[in-house]
Backbone bond lengths (Angstrom), bond angles and torsions (degrees), N, CA, C in turn:
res aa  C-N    CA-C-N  psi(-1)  N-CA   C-N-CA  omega(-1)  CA-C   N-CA-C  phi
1 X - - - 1.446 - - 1.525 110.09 -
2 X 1.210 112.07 142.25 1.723 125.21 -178.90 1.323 105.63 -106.11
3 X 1.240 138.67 130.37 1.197 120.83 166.69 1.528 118.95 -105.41
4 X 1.259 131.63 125.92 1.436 146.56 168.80 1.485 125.38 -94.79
5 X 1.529 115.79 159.52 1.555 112.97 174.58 1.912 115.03 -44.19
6 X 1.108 102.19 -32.23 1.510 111.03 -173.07 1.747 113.87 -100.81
7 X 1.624 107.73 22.75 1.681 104.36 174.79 1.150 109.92 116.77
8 X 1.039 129.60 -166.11 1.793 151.81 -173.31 1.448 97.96 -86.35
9 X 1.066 109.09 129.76 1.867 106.79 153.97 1.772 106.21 -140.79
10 X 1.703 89.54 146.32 1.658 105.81 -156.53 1.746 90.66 -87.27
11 X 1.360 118.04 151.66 1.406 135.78 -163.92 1.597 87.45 -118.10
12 X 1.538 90.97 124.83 1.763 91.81 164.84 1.663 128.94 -55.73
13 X 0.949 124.85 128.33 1.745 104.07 166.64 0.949 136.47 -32.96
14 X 1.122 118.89 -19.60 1.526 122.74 -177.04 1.255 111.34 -75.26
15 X 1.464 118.68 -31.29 1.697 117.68 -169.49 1.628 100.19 -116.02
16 X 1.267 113.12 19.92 1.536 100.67 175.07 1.706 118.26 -52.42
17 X 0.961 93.86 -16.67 1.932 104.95 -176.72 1.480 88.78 -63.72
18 X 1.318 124.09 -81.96 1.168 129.10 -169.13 1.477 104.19 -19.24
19 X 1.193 115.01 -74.15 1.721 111.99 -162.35 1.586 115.37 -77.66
20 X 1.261 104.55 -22.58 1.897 110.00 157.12 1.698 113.97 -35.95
21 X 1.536 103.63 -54.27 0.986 122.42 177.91 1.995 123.14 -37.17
22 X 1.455 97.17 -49.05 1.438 115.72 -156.80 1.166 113.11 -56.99
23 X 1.826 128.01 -30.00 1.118 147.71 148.93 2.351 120.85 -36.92
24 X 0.993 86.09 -69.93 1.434 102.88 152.12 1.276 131.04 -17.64
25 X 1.813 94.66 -77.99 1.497 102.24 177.54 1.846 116.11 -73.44
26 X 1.268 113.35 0.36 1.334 115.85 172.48 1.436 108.99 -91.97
27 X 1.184 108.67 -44.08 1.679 94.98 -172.11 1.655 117.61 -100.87
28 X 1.882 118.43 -18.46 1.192 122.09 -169.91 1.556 114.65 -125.23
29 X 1.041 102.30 -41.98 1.564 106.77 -179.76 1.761 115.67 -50.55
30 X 1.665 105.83 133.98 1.735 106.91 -179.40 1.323 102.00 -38.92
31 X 1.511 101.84 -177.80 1.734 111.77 -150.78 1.430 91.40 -77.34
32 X 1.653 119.64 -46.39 1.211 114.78 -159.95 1.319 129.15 -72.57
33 X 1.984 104.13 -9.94 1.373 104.95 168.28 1.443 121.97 -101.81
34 X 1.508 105.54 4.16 1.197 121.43 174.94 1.846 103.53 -68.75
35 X 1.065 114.38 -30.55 1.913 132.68 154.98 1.677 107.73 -39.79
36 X 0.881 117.16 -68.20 1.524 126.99 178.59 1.592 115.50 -41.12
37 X 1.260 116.70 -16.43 1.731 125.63 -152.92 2.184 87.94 -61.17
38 X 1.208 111.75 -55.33 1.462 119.65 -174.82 1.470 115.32 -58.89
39 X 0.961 97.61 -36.39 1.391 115.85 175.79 1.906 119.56 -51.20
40 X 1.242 83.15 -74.17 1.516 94.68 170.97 1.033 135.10 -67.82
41 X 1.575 119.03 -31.27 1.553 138.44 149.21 1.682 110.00 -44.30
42 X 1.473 134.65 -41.60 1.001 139.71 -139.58 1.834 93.99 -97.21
43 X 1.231 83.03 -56.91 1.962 109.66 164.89 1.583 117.06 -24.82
44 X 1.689 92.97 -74.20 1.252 79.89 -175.91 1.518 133.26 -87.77
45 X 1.703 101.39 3.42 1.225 122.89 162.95 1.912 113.68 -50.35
46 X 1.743 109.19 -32.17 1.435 112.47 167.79 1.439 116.77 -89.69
47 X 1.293 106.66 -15.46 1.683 101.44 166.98 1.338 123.09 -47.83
48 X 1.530 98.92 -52.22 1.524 121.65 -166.14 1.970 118.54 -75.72
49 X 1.537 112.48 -22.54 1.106 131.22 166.32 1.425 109.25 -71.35
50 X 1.260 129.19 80.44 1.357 116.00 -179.72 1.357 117.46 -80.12
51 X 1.847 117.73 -4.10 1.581 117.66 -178.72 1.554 105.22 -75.95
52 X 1.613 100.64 -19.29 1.743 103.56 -143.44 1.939 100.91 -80.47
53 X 1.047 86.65 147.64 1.919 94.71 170.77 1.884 125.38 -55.98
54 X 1.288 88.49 -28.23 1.734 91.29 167.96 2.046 109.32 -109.35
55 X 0.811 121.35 34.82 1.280 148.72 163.23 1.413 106.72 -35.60
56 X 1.092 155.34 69.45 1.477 147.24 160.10 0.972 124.42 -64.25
57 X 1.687 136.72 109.88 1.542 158.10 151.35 1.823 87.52 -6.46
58 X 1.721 88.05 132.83 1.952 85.16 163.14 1.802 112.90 -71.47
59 X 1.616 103.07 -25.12 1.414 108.98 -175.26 1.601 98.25 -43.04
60 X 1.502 124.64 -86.12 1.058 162.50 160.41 2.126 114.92 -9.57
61 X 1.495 80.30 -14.61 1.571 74.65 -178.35 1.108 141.91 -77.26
62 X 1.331 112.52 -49.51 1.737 115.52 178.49 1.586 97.79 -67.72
63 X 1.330 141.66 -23.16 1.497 138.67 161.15 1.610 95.07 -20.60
64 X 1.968 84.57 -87.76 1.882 109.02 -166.57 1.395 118.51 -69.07
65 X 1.354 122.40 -13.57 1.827 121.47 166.12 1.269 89.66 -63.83
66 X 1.640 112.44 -75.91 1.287 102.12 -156.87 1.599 139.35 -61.82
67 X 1.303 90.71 -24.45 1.932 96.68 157.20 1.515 119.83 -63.67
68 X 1.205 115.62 -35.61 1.701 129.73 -176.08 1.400 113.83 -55.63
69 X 2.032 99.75 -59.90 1.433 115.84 164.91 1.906 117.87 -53.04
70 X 0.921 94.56 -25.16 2.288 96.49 -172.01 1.513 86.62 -92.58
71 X 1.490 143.20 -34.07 1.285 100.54 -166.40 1.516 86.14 -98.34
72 X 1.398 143.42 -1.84 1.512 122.97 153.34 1.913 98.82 -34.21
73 X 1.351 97.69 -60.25 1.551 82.40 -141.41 1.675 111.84 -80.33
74 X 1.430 108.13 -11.57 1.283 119.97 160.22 1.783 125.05 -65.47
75 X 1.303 90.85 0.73 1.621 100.67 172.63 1.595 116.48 -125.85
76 X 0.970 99.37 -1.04 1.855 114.50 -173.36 1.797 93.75 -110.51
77 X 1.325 137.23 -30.88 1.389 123.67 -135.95 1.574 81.84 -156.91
78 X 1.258 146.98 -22.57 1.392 139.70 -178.82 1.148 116.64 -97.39
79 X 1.833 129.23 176.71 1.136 130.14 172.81 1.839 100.34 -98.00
80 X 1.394 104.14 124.89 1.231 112.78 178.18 2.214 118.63 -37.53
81 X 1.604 86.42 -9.88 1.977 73.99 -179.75 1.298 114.42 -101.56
82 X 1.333 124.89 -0.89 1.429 126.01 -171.37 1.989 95.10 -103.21
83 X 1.404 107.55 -14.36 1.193 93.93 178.02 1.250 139.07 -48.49
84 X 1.451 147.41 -16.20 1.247 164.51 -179.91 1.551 105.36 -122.60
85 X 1.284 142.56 33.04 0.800 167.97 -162.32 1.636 112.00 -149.80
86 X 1.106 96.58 -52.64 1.536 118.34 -175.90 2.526 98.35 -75.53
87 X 1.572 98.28 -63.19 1.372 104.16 178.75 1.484 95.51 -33.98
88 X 1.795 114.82 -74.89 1.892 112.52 -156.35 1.418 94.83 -56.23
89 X 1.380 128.55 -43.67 1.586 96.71 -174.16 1.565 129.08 -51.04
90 X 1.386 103.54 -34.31 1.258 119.22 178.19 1.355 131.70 -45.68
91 X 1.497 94.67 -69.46 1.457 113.39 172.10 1.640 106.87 -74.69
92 X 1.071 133.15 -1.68 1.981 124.63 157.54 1.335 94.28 -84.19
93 X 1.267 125.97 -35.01 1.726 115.56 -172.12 1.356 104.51 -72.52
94 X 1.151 122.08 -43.44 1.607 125.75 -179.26 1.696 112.01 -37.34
95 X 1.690 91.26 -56.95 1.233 98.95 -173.99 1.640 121.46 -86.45
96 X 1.187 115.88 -27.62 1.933 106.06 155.70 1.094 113.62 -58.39
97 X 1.193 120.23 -72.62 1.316 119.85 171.06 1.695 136.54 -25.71
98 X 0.924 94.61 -56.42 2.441 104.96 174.03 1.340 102.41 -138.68
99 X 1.581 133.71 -8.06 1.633 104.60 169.04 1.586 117.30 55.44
100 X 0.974 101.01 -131.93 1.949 105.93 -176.81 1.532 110.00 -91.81
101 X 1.474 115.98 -8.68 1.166 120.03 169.49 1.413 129.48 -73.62
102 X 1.411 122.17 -2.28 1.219 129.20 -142.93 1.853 100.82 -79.01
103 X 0.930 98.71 -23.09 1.627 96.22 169.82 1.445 128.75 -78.61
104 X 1.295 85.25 -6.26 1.862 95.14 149.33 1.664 148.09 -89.19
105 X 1.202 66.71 -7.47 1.506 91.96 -177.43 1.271 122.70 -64.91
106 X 1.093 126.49 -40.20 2.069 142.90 -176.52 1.508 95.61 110.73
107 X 1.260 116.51 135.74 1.445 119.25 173.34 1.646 111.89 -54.27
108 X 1.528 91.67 -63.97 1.649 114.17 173.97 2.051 104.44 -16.61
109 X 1.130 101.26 -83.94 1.704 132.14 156.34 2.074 95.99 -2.26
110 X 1.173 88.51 -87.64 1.621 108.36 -160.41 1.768 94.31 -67.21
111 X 0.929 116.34 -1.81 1.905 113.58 167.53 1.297 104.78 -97.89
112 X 1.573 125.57 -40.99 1.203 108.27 -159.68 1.486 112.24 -98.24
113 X 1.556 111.09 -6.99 1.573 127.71 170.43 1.718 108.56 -84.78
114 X 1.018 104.39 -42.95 1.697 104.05 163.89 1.859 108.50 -53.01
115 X 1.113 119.97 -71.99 1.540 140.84 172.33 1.549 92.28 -24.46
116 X 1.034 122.94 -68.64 1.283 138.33 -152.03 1.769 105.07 -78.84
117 X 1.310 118.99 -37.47 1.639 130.16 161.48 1.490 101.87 -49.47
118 X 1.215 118.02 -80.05 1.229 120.74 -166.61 1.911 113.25 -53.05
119 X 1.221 113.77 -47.29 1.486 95.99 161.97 1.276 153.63 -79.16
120 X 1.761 98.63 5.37 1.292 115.80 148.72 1.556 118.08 -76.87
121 X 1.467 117.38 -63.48 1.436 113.17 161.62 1.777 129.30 -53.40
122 X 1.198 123.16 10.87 1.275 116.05 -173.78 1.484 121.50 -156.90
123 X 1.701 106.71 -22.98 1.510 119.96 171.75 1.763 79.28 96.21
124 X 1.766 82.92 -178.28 1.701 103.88 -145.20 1.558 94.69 -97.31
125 X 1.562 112.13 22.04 1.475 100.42 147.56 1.447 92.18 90.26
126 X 1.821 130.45 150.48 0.947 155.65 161.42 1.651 120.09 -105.33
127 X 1.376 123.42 131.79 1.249 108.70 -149.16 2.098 98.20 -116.80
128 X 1.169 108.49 111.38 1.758 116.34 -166.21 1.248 100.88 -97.22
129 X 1.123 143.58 121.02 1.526 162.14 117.24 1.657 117.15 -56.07
């Protein structure tokens, strides 16, 4: 269950990882994905709206959370020029990596292997206020 201004809303099975997660990124996850917490909360808040215009497929989710959540933190914690640089790596890693499987993967998993891509490809990030 998610809770919103307007009540409880039930999370498909399929993405229970996702919101397992949300706990996590509050108390354990590095600082910069500890950034993501709104993000992903907000996310699957459009999963669950299936009337709404930003509506995301449960298929489709940990794909588009988890890209949503990395360029949070690629915009909070990166230098604005590697950013799109940083996205295509992402999304080719997504897809060598799990392909259509990727919702098998554990959300948790696909944040902290993404996290972990980018600071091999880019260093540990510059932090802008």
């Amino acid at each position: 269950m998610l809770l919103d201004m307007n009540g409880a809303i039930a999370i498909p099975p399929h993405v229970n990882d996702i919101a397992d997660t949300l706990p996590w990124l509050l108390q354990d996850a590095p600082i910069p994905l500890l950034s993501t917490y709104r993000v992903v909360a907000v996310n699957l808040g459009y999963m669950c709206d299936w009337s709404g215009s930003n509506h995301i497929h449960p298929y489709d989710a940990h794909f588009k959370i988890a890209l949503n959540a990395m360029s949070n933190v690629l915009n909070q914690f990166f230098s604005p020029v590697i950013y799109n640089d940083a996205m295509n790596l992402l999304r080719s890693y997504f897809a060598d990596r799990w392909g259509d499987g990727i919702s098998f993967a554990g959300f948790k998993v696909i944040l902290l292997e993404s996290y972990q891509l980018i600071i091999r490809n880019f260093g540990s990030g510059v932090m802008y206020f």
